[in-house]
C-alpha angles and dihedrals in degrees: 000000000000123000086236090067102052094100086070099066114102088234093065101043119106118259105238082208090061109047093110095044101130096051089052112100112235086274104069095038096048085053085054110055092045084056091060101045087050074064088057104071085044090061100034079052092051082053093051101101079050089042093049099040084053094042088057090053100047091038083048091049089046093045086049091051101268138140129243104216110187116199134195155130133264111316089003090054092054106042082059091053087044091065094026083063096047096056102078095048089046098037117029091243125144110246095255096063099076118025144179124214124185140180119273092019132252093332091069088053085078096015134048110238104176113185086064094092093063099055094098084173093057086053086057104044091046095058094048086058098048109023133082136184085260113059128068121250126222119186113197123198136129101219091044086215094095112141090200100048098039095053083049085059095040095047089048097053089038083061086053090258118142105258121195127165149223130212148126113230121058137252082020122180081244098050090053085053093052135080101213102023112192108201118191110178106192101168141238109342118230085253107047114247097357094128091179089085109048102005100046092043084060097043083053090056091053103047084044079066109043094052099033093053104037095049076049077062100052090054095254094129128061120206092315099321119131081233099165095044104137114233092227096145131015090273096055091040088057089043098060093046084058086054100052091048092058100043089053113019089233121143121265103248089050095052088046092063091046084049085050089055108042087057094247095306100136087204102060084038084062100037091040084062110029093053108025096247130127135235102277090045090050089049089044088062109041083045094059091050098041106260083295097150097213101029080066087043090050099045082048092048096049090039086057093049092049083053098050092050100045085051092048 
């Protein structure tokens, strides 16, 4: 797409509701805005058979031992290393599983540059240097016209990694470049072309979703307990003593000494009671079944039946 025809993009027309913005108190504004993000989850809902589609590739990359490499520009960009970064904490993963490339590098993480976006080259180049045939691909942008971003999906899938998309106009230039393109229009922002409001709000609903339900995938969730959450602070430790004792129904004071011993891993902590094994004999088996929760709960489960019937 031309630059020329970048006023045509639903991201950068005016919002009749908004004309007056700047005559309205704190009040009214504030109301406002609130109204048009309430719009936000409606159009992220009309994208979930995209979202989901996406969502089976990437989870079946990961499962295969893959990456899920998210790439953007400017807010877009880090909105993808945002929820690249909170993997490994949340999730137990190690920090190149899921990673977040932007343009111009680490130092427009913290700074706009914004110049970055047009280096179509530089998009390229990038995902030469980070991606395999392997890993999954994400590019992130709102306009969906982005030349950095996508090269970086062009190159990918060029490399034979999945390659899927996020952006929030439709029939967008990225979403021809991608495989699995999710589109979220969510309509003029209250300040015209400022795609960090509306637009960013519903990238980062999507991204919530990639990454939460594919790591629910991998096993790395448990019902619905945060089971491989690294204690990495007193928060997180208590935390994972919360965790054990629901998952058990054990006391506090005894989930806190399994925790102890399993060295804060909520899941040996779990196995190590449920089933009457130590540490060693919990990490045998999840790591047997590739650190998958309930794959290990499951193998433990099925070993004991097989126990009790050989013993009857």
């Amino acid at each position: 797409m031309e630059q020329t025809n970048i006023n045509k993009l639903l991201t950068e027309q005016k919002n009749d509701r908004t004309q007056h913005l700047d005559q309205m108190n704190i009040a009214e504004i504030v109301d406002l805005m609130s109204s048009e993000d309430e719009t936000v989850a409606h159009s992220v809902r009309k994208a979930l058979p995209q979202i989901s589609a996406a969502i089976e590739k990437i989870a079946a990359v990961l499962q295969a031992g893959g990456r899920l490499i998210y790439i953007g520009a400017g807010t877009s960009g880090r909105l993808g290393i945002l929820d690249a970064s909170e993997c490994p904490p949340t999730f137990g993963v190690s920090p190149d599983f899921v990673q977040g490339i932007i343009a111009g590098g680490d130092h427009a993480i913290r700074h706009a540059i914004e110049n970055a976006e047009d280096d179509a080259e530089a998009g390229h180049r990038d995902a030469l240097a980070a991606v395999t045939a392997k890993d999954a691909v994400v590019g992130i942008t709102a306009s969906g016209r982005t030349p950095y971003v996508i090269a970086a999906i062009e190159a990918a899938r060029q490399l034979g990694a999945v390659t899927a998309s996020i952006s929030c106009n439709s029939n967008t230039p990225l979403s021809d470049a991608a495989e699995y393109p999710i589109e979220v229009p969510v309509g003029p922002e209250i300040i015209t072309g400022s795609t960090r409001l509306k637009a960013g709000t519903a990238q980062k609903m999507v991204l919530n979703m990639i990454s939460t339900v594919s790591m629910i995938q991998l096993g790395k969730v448990y019902g619905n307990l945060m089971v491989n959450v690294q204690a990495t602070n007193y928060k997180l430790q208590q935390r994972v003593v919360n965790i054990v004792m629901e998952a058990t129904g054990t006391d506090r004071l005894t989930a806190a000494h399994y925790c102890e011993q399993a060295d804060g891993d909520a899941r040996a902590a779990i196995l190590m009671l449920r089933y009457s094994i130590n540490k060693e004999e919990a990490d045998a088996v999840l790591s047997r079944t590739r650190g998958h929760f309930g794959h290990a709960e499951q193998m433990l489960a099925a070993d004991r039946q097989a126990e009790d019937r050989t013993s009857s």
